[in-house]
N, C-alpha and C positions, 0 to 999 in steps of 0.2 A: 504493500500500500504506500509507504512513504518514498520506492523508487517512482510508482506511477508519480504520486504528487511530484517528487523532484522533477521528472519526464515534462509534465502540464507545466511544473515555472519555465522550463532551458525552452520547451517550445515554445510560451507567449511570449519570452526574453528578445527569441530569433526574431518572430514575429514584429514585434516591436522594430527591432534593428532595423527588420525591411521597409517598414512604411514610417521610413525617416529619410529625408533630403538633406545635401545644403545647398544656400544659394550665394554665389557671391552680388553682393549690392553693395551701389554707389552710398557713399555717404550720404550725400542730401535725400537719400529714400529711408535714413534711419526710422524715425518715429511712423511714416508713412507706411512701410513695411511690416513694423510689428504687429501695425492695427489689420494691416491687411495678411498676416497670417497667422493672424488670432482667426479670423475668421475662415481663413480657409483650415485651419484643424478643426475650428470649432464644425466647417461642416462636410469635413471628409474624415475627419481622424487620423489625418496622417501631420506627422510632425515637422517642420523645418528648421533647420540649423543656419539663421542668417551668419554674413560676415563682412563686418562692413569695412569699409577704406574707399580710399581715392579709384577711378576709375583707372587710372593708370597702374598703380599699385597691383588689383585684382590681374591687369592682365599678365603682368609679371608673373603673380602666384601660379596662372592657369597656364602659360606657359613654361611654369618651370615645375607641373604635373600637379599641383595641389586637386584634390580629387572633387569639385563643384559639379553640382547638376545642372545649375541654369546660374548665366551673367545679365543681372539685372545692371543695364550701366549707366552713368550719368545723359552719355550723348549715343552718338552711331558711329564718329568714327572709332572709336574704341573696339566695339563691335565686329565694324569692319577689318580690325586688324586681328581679331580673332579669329574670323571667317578666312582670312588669307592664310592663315597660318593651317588653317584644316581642322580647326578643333570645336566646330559649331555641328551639330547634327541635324539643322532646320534653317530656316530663311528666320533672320530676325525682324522684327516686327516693332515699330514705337507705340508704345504704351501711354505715353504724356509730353508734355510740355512744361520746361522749365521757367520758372521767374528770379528775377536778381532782385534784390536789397540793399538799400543800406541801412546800415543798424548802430544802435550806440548805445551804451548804457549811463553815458553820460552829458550834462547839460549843454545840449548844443540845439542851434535854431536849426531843425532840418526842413522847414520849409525854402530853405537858396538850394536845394537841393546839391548838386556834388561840386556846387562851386564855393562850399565851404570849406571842401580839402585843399585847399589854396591858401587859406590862414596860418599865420603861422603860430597858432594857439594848438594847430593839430597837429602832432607832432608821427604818430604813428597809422597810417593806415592799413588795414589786415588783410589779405588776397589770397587763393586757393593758390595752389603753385602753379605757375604758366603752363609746364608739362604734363603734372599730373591730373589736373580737375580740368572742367569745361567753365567754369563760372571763371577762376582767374581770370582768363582770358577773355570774358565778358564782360569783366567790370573793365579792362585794361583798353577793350577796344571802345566801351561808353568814353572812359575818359578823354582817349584820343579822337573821338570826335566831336570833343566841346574844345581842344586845346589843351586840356588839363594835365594831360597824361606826362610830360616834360616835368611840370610843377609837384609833382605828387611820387613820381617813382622813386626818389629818395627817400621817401616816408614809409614805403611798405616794406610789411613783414608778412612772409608765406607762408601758410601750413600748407602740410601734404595731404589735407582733406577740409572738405568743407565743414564736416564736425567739429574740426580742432581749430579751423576761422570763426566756429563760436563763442569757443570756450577762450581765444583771442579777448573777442568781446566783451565776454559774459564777466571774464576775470581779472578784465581793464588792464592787459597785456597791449592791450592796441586801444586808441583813442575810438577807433568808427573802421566799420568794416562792411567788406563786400560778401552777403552771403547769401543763400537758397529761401526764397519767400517760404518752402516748404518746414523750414528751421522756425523761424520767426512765428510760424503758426501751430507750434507743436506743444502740447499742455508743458510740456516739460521749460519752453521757453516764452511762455505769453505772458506780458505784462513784465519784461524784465526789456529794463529801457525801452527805448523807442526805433520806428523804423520808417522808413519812405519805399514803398514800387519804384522802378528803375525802368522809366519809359523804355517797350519792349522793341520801339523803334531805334533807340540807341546801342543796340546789338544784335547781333546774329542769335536767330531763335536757337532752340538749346531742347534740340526733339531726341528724348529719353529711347532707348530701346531696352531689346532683353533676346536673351535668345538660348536654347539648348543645346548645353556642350553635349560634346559627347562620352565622358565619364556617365553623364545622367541617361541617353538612350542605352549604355551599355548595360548600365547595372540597377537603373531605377526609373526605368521609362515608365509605368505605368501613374508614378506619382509626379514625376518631374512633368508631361505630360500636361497632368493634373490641375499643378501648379501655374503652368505657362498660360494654360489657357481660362485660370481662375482668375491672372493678372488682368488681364483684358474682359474682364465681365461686370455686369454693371455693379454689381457688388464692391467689387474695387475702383472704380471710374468713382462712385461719389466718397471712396475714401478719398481716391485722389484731389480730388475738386476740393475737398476740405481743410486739406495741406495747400493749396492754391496750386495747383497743378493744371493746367489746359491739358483737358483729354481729348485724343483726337474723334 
């Protein structure tokens, strides 16, 4: 009797193991991401192991065999360089649409909008890093075309992810910073300082993709699967929208 019981845990244990994912996801999908697979366990029962960082970063990992089922990434070209390289099992597909910020948690007038990074009261401004994120180089090409971008690049300090351009902020590391509208609206950061939209005409949209690697069709197709096409269902389209995400 107590081998069958032992027998009933090691099988549900197995069980278990199988209807478990990971995914690697962009940074600015943190808070967005959890809420949106809360609810895809809550209504498959299948588990997911997010893992976040810079879109750059992940592709490194997936390229240097870290074992992910699906790259949820900031933009497409990232994507696409995962696709060149042979390691995508699908067409990838954009899920959303990104927004920029500025954000502060300290007293400053944000209605001059980004022509207050030109004071010389501002001493530090925060930015994704050029290579690794998609938003650095959003806010870098807003700047340069108001002029600003000359006056300002001596002020900036990079993280290698748009989470850690928060905590820039949040911990008054950086005077005012560039980051994911999706951040700024996340319980975990509302109401902590202040923030402005960053006219979507003063940069190159920032269209989110995702797509399955193929670790996930080799060894977890029926859940990755699952997943990919849970991202894209309305269910997740008004998480996204809540994070301020344009879903296509």
């Amino acid at each position: 009797m107590k081998v069958l019981f032992v027998m009933l845990i090691l099988a549900a244990a197995s069980i278990r193991s199988v209807a478990q994912i990971k995914a690697a996801v962009a940074a600015n999908m943190k808070f967005a991401f959890e809420d949106i697979k809360t609810a895809f366990s809550k209504k498959t029962g299948y588990e997911v192991i997010s893992v976040y960082g810079s879109s750059g970063r992940l592709v490194s990992q997936i390229r240097n065999g870290a074992p992910f089922d699906l790259f949820i990434s900031a933009d497409t070209g990232f994507i696409d360089s995962i696709c060149v390289s042979g390691l995508n099992a699908g067409k990838p597909e954009i899920y959303a649409f990104g927004k920029l910020v500025l954000w502060t948690v300290k007293s400053m007038d944000l209605s001059r909008g980004v022509s207050l990074l030109a004071d010389s009261s501002i001493r530090t401004v925060a930015f994704g890093d050029m290579k690794l994120t998609v938003y650095g180089p959003a806010a870098r090409d807003c700047l340069k075309k108001v002029d600003l971008w000359d006056n300002v690049k001596d002020k900036a300090v990079y993280a290698s992810n748009i989470s850690h351009v928060a905590q820039f902020i949040v911990n008054g590391s950086a005077d005012i910073g560039f980051c994911a509208k999706s951040i700024v609206l996340s319980k975990e950061m509302n109401g902590r300082g202040k923030w402005i939209e960053i006219d979507s005409t003063m940069y190159n949209s920032l269209p989110q993709s995702a797509v399955i690697l193929k670790h996930g069709e080799k060894n977890h197709s029926e859940i990755t699967h699952a997943l990919f096409d849970f991202l894209y269902s309305d269910d997740s389209r008004d998480i996204l929208t809540s994070y301020g995400y344009k879903v296509p």
